[in-house]
C-alpha positions as CSV (number, residue, x, y, z in Angstrom):
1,X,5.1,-21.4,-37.9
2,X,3.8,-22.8,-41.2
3,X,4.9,-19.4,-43.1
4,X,5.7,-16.6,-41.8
5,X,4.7,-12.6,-43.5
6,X,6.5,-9.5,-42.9
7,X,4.5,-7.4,-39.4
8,X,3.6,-4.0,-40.6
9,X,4.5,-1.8,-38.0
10,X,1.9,1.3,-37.4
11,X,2.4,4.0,-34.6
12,X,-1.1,5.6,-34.9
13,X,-3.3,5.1,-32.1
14,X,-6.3,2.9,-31.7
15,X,-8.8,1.3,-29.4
16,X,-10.8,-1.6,-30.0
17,X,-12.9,-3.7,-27.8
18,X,-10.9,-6.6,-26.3
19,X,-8.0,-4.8,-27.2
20,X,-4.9,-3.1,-25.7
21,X,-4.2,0.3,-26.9
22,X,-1.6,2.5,-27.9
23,X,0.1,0.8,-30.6
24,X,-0.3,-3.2,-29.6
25,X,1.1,-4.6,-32.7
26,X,3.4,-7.6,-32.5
27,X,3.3,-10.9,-33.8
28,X,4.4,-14.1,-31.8
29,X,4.4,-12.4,-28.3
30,X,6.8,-13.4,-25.8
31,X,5.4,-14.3,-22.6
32,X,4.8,-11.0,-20.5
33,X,8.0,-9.5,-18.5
34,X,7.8,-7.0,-15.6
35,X,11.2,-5.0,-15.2
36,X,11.7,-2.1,-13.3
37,X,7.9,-1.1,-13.1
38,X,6.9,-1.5,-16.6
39,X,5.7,-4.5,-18.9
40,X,8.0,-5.8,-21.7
41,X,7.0,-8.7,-24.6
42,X,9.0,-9.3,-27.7
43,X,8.1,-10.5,-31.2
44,X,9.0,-11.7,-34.6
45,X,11.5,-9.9,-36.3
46,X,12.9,-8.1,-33.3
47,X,12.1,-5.8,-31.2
48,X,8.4,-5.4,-29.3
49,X,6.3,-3.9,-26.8
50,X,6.6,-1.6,-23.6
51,X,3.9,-1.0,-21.3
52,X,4.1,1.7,-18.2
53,X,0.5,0.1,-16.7
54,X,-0.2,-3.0,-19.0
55,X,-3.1,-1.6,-20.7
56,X,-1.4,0.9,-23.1
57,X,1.2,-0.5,-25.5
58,X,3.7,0.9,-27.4
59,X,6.7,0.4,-29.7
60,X,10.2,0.4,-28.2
61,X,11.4,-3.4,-26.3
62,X,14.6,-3.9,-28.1
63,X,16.2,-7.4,-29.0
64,X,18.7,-8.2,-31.3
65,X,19.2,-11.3,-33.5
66,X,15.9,-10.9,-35.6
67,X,14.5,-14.5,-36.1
68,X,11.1,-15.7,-34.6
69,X,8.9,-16.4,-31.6
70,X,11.1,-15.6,-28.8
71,X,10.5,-16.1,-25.2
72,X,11.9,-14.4,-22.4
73,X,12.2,-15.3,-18.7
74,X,13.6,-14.0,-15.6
75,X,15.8,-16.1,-13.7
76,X,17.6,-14.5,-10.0
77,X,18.5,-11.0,-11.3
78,X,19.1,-11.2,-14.8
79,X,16.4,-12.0,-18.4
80,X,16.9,-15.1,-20.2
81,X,15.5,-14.7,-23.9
82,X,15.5,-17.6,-26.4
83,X,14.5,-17.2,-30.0
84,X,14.4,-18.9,-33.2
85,X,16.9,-18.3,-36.4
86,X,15.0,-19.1,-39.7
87,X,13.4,-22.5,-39.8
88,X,9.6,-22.3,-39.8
89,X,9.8,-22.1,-43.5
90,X,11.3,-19.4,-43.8
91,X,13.1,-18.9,-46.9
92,X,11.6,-21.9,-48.2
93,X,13.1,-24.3,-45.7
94,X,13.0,-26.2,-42.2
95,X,16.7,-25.5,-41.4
96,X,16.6,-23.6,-37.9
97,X,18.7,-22.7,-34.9
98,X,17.5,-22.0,-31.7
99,X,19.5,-19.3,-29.6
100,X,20.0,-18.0,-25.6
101,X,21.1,-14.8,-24.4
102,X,21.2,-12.8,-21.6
103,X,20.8,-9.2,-20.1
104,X,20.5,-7.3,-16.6
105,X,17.4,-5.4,-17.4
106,X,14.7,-4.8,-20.4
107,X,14.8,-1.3,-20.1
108,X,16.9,-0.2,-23.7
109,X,17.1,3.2,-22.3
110,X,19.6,1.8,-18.7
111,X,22.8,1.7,-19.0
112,X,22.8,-1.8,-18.1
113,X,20.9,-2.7,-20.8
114,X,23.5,-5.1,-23.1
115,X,22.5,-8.2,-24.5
116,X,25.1,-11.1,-24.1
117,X,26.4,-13.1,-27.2
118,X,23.8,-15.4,-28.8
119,X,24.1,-18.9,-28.0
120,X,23.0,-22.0,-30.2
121,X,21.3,-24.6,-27.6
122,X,19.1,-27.2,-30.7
123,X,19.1,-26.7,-34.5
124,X,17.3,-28.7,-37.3
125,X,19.0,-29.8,-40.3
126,X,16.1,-29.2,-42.9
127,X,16.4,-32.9,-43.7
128,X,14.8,-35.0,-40.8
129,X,10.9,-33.8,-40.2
130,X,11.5,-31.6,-37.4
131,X,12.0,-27.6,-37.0
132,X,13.9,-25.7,-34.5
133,X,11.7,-23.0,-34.1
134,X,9.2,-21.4,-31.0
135,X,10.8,-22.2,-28.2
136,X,9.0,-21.8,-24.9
137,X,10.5,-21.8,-21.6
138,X,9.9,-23.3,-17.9
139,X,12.2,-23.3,-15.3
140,X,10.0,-26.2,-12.6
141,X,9.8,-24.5,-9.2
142,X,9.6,-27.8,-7.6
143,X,12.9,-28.5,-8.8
144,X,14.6,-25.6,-10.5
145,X,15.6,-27.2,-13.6
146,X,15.0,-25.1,-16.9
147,X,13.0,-26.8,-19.7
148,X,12.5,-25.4,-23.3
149,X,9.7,-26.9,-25.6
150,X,9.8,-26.3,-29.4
151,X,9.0,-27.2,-33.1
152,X,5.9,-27.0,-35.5
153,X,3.6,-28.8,-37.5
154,X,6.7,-29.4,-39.7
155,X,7.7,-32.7,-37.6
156,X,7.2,-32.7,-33.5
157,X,7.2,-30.7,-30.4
158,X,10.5,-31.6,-28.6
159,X,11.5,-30.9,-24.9
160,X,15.4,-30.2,-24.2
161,X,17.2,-29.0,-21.0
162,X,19.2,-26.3,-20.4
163,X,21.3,-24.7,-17.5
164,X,19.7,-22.4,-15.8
165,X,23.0,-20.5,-14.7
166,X,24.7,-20.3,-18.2
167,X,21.2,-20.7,-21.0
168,X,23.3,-23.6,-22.9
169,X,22.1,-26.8,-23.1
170,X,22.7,-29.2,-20.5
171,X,25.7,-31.5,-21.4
172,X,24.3,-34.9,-22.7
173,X,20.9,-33.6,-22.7
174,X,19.1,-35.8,-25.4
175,X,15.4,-33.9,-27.1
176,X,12.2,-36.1,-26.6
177,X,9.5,-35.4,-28.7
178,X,6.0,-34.9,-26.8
179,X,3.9,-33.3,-28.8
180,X,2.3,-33.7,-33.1
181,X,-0.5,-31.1,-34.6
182,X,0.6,-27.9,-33.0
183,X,3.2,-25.4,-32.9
184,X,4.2,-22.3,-30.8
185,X,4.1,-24.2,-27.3
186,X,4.9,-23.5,-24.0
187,X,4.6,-24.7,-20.8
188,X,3.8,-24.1,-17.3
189,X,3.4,-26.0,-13.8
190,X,0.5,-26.0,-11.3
191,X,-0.6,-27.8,-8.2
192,X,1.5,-31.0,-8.9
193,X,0.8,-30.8,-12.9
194,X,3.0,-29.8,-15.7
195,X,0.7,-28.0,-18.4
196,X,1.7,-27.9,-22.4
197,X,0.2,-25.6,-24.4
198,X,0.3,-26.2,-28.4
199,X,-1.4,-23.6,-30.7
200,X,-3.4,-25.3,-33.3
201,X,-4.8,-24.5,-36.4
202,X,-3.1,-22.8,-39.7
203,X,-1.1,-19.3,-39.2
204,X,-0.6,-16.1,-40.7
205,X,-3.6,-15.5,-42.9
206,X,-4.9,-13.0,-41.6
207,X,-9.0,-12.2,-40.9
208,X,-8.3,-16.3,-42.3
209,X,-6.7,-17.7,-39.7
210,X,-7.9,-20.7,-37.7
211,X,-4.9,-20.5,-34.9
212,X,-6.8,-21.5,-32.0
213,X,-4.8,-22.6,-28.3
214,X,-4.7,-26.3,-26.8
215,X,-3.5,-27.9,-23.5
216,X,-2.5,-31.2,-22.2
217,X,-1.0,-32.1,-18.5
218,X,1.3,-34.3,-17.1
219,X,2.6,-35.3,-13.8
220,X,6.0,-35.5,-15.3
221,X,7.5,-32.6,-17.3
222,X,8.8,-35.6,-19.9
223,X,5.4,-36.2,-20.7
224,X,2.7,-38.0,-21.8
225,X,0.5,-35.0,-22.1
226,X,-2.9,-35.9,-22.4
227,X,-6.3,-33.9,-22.7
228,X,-9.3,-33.8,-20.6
229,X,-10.5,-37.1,-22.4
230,X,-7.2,-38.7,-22.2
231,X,-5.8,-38.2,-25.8
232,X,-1.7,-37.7,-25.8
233,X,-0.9,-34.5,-28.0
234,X,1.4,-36.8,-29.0
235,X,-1.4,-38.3,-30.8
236,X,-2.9,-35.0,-31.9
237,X,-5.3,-34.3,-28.3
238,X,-5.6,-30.8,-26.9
239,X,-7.8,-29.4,-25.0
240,X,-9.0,-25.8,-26.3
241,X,-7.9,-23.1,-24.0
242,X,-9.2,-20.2,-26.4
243,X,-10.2,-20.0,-29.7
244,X,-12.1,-16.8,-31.9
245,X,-14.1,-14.6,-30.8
246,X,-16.5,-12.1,-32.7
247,X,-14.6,-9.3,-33.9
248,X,-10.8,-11.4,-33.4
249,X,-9.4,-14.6,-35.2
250,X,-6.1,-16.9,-34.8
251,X,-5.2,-17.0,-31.0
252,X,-1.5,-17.9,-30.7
253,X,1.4,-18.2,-28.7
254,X,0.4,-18.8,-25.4
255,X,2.4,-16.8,-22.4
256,X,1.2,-16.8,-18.4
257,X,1.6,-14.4,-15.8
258,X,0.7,-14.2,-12.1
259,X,-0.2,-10.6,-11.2
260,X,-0.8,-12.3,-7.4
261,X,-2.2,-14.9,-5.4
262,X,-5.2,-15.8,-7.7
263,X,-4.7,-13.5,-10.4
264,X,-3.3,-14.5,-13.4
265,X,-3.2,-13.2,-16.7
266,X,-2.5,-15.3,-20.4
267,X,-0.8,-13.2,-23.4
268,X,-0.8,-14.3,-26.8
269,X,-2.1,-12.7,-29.8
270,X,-4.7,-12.3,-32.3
271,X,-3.8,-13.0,-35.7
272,X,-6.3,-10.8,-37.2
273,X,-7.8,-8.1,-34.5
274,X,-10.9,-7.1,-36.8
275,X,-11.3,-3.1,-35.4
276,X,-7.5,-2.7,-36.0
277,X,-7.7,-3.7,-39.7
278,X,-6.8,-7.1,-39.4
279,X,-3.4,-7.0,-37.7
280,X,-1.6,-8.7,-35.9
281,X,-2.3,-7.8,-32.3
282,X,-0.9,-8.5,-28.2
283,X,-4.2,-9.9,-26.1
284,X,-4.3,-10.1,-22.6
285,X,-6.9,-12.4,-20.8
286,X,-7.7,-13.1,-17.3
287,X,-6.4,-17.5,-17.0
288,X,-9.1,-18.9,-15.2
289,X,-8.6,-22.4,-14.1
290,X,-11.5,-24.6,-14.2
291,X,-11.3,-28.2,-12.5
292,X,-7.6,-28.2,-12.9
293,X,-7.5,-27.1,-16.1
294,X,-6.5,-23.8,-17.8
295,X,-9.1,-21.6,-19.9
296,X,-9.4,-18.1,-20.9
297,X,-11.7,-15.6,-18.8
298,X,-13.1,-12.4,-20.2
299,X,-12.1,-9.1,-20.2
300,X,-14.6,-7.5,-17.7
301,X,-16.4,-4.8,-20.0
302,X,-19.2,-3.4,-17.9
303,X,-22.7,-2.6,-18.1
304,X,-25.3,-2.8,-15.8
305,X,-25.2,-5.0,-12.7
306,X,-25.7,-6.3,-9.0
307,X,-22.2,-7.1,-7.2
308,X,-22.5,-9.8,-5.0
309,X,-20.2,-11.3,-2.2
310,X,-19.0,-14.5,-2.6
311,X,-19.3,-14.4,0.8
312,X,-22.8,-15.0,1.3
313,X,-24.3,-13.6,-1.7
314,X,-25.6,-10.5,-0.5
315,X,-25.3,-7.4,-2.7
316,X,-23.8,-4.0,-2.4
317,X,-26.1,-1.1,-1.7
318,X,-26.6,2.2,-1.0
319,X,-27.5,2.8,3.2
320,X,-30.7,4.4,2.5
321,X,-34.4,3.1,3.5
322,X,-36.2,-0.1,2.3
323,X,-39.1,1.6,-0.1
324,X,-41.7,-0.9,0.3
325,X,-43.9,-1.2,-3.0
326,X,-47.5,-1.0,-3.0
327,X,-49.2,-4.4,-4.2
328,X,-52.6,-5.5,-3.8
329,X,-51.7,-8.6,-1.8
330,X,-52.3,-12.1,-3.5
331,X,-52.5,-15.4,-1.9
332,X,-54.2,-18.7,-1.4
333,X,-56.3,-17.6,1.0
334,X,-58.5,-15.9,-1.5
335,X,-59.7,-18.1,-3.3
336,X,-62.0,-16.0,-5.8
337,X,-59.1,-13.5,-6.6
338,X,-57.5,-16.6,-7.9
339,X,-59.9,-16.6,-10.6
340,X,-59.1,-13.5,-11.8
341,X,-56.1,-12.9,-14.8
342,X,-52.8,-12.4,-13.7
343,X,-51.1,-9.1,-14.1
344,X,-47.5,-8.1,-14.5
345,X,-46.7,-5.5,-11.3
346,X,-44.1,-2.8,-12.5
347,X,-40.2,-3.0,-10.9
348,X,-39.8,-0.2,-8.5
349,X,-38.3,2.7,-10.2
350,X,-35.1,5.3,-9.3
351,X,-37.6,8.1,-9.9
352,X,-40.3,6.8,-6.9
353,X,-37.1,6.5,-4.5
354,X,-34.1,9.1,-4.7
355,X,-35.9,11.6,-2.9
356,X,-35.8,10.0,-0.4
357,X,-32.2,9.9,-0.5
358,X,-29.8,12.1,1.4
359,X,-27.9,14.7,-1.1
360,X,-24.2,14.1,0.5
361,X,-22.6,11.2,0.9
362,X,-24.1,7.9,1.3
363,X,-22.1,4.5,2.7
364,X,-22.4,1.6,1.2
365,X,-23.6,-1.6,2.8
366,X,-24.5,-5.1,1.7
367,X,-28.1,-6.6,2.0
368,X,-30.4,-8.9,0.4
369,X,-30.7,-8.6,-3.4
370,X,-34.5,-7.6,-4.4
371,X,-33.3,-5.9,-7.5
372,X,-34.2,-2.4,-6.3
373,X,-32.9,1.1,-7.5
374,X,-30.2,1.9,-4.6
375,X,-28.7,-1.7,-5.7
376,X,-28.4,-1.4,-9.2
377,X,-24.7,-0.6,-10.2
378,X,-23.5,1.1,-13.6
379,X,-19.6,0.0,-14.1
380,X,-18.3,1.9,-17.2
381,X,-14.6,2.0,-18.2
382,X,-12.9,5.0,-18.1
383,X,-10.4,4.9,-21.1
384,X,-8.5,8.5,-20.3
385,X,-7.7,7.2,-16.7
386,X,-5.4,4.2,-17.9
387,X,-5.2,1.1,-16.7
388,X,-3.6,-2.2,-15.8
389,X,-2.7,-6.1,-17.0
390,X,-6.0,-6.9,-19.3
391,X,-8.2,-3.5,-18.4
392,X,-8.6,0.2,-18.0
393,X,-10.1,1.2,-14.9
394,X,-13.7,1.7,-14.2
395,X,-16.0,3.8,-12.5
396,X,-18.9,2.4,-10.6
397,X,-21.9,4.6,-10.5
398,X,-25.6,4.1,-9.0
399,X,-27.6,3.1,-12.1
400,X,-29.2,5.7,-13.5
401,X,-27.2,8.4,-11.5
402,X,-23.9,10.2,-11.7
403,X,-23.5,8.9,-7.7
404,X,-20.4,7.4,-7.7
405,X,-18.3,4.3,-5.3
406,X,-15.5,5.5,-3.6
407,X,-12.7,4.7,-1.5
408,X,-12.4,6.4,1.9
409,X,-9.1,8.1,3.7
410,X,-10.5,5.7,6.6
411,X,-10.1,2.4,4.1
412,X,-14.2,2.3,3.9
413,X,-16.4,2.6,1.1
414,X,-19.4,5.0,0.5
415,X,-20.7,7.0,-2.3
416,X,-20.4,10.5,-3.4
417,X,-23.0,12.5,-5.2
418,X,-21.2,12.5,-8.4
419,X,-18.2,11.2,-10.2
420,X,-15.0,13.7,-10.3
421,X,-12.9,11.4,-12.0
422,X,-10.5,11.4,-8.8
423,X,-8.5,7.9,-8.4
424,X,-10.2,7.1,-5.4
425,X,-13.0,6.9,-7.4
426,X,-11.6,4.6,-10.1
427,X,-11.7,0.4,-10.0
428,X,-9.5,-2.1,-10.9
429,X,-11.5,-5.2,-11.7
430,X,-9.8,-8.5,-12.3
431,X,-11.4,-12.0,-13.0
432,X,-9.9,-14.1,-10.3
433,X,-8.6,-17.6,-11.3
434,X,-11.8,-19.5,-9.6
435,X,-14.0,-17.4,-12.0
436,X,-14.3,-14.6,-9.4
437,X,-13.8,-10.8,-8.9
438,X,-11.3,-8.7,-7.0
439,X,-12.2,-5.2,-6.8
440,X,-9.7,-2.4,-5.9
441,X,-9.7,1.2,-5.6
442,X,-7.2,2.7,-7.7
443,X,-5.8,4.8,-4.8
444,X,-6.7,5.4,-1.2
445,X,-6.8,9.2,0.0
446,X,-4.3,9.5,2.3
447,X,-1.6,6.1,0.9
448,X,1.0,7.4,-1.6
449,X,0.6,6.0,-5.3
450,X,-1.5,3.6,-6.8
451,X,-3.4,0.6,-4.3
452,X,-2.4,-2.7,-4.9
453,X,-2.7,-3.7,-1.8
454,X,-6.4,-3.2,-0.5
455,X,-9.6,-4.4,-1.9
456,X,-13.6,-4.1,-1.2
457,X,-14.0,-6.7,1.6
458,X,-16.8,-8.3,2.9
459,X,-16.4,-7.8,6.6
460,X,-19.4,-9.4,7.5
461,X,-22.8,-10.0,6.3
462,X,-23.5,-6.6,6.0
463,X,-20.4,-4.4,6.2
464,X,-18.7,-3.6,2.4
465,X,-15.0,-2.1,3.7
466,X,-11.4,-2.0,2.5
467,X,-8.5,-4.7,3.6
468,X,-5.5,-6.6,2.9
469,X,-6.7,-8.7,-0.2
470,X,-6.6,-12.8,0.6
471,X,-7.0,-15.1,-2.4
472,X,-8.2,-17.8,0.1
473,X,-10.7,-15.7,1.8
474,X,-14.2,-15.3,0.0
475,X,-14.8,-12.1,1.9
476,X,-12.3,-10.9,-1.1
477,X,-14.3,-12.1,-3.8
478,X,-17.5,-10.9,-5.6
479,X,-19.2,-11.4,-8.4
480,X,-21.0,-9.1,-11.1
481,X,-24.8,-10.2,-11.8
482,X,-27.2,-9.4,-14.4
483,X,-30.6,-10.5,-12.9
């Protein structure tokens, strides 16, 4: 980091658009951690965040040492962190030491929890142009080996080794440098690539800050890493991954996490989160990947919409009876009514249809879109009824109406005159990584706990049910349409 100001913690309790709640406060996130059923990410300074669900943050991840940036990985059964010790200008200078340690759980409350002694594995001297501070860890699934990227602006981004069994730096392990113009890196793998990210842009100043997030790939962890038009960051390239959005400024520090097949989630944070006063705040987006390369989805927020399969495009619906509307029919064929002006012909209405609709229950089926009143959906969140990685949960009502989507004891779907708040009539919406949506019930009458497991399913054509959720199946798959 270029400088580096104190975090003021705050405990009070907030919600902001694109933002987690509870108390989400933390600068220089970790990557995201699950351990023992709850989320963990650590910060500058010490300390950091615990989730129970993902959505609401709080206060209370504890890790010693102080410093900056950490990172924190698990590896077989036990939680590798790494973290940086002064450098990043800090105190005025570039002299930095970059530390492993280890621990059998994140939970501060087990009695497990006990962090093993720090471990020096790279250190800059404060003379040469190079700083040994945000590390980010990989360890390659194609080959197990464990693979730290660090530095700033001040210098380089360098790549070392260490051992994945012990966190010190393999013996005779020499740094490369593979990376100028960016700081707070990391890396990933995917589909035969190796992926650094680099966050750009000047740190730290608040509602100021131009932090913004970059990527190059490689077919070889050592590099080059080049953008989408072939510059090496090594020569400054980077292709932007996210940058600021309306109401938040100064996306840094760059963590992934797969949720499942397909569903992936990026962490970093918001230098300035502009409905929380400007602080320093943990984001959670949906990582999309588009043509082989990594950007950041959006938060699903609602509103008014048609869901669509990705299956064949049809649309969900209520099982009632086509309403034909009355038109005075035009057409080539009369030739003189052609010569008279054109008028606009009114969309049907919910009021001209929904008495003809039956007062109980009503499935739920999927036909051709013709953007009538029983298949016009309402999706609102539902803050109170918390929530998971990147979102509360949502209810999904007939627009219009208080008739709600539910799940059914059965694993079907169908609609009930009006939302109780019960979990079976709550959705978990996620952004898939092709762009997509998965939709799940938040729990199943009849299944103990919370559903991850089953999702609305296009069985066919026209038959909307609940099953086994498949990434590589578009009968899994829908899409959320505003036409």
């Amino acid at each position: 980091m270029k400088r580096l100001h104190s975090i003021l913690a705050a405990l009070t309790l907030a919600t902001a658009a694109n933002a987690q709640i509870g108390a989400p406060y933390i600068h220089d996130p970790s990557t995201l951690a699950e351990c023992e059923g709850k989320y963990y990410t650590f910060g500058t300074g010490g300390g950091g965040l615990i989730s129970e669900d993902g959505w609401s943050w709080n206060s209370g991840a504890d890790r010693p040492g102080g410093g900056a940036a950490p990172d924190v990985l698990k590896i077989g059964d036990r939680y590798l962190c790494i973290y940086g010790a002064t450098g990043g200008g800090l105190g005025g200078g570039h002299a930095g030491r970059i530390l492993t340690m280890w621990n059998k759980t994140l939970d501060p409350k087990s009695p497990d929890f006990k962090w093993s002694e720090a471990v020096e594995v790279c250190y800059s001297d404060g003379m040469e142009d190079q700083d040994a501070i945000d590390p980010g860890l990989l360890l390659d699934p194609t080959t197990g080996r464990l693979w730290v990227s660090y530095g700033t602006y001040f210098g380089t981004i360098r790549l070392i080794e260490l051992d994945p069994k012990t966190g010190f730096r393999v013996k005779g392990n020499k740094e490369k440098n593979i990376a100028i113009d960016c700081e707070a890196s990391d890396l990933m793998y995917r589909d035969g690539w190796y992926y650094l990210l680099g966050t750009h842009g000047t740190c730290c100043d608040g509602v100021n800050s131009t932090y913004n997030i970059v990527v190059g790939r490689s077919k070889s962890v050592e590099g080059p890493y080049l953008d989408n038009v072939g510059r090496d960051m090594f020569h400054g390239g980077g292709k932007m991954v996210i940058s600021a959005e309306k109401r938040a400024c100064g996306a840094g520090h760059f963590g992934r996490f797969i949720v499942d097949e397909g569903v992936e989630v990026m962490s970093f944070h918001w230098e300035a989160d502009f409905e929380l006063s400007g602080r320093s705040t943990l984001a959670i987006r949906p990582l999309v990947w588009k043509n082989g390369w990594p950007v950041a989805g959006d938060n699903f927020k609602g509103g008014n919409f048609s869901i669509e399969s990705e299956r064949r495009g049809y649309a969900l619906e209520l099982a009632v009876d086509f309403v034909r509307m009355q038109q005075q029919r035009q057409g080539w064929f009369n030739r003189n009514q052609m010569q008279e002006p054109a008028k606009p012909i009114a969309n049907q209405t919910l009021e001209e249809v929904k008495a003809g609709w039956p007062e109980g229950d009503i499935p739920a089926r999927i036909g051709d879109y013709m953007y009538r009143p029983h298949q016009r959906w309402t999706v609102t969140p539902v803050n109170e009824a918390g929530g998971y990685l990147s979102n509360p949960y949502f209810k999904i009502t007939i627009e219009g109406t208080d008739r709600a989507l539910a799940a059914t004891a059965a694993c079907e779907v169908t609609t009930v005159p009006a939302y109780t708040g019960a979990d079976e009539q709550l959705w978990r919406i996620e952004q898939l990584t092709d762009g997509t949506y998965r939709i799940m019930p938040k729990a199943i009458p009849g299944i103990e706990g919370t559903n991850t497991k089953y999702c609305l399913y296009s069985a066919g054509d026209s038959t909307p049910t609940l099953a086994v959720y498949d990434f590589n199946s578009d009968n899994s798959k829908w899409n959320f349409c505003n036409r």
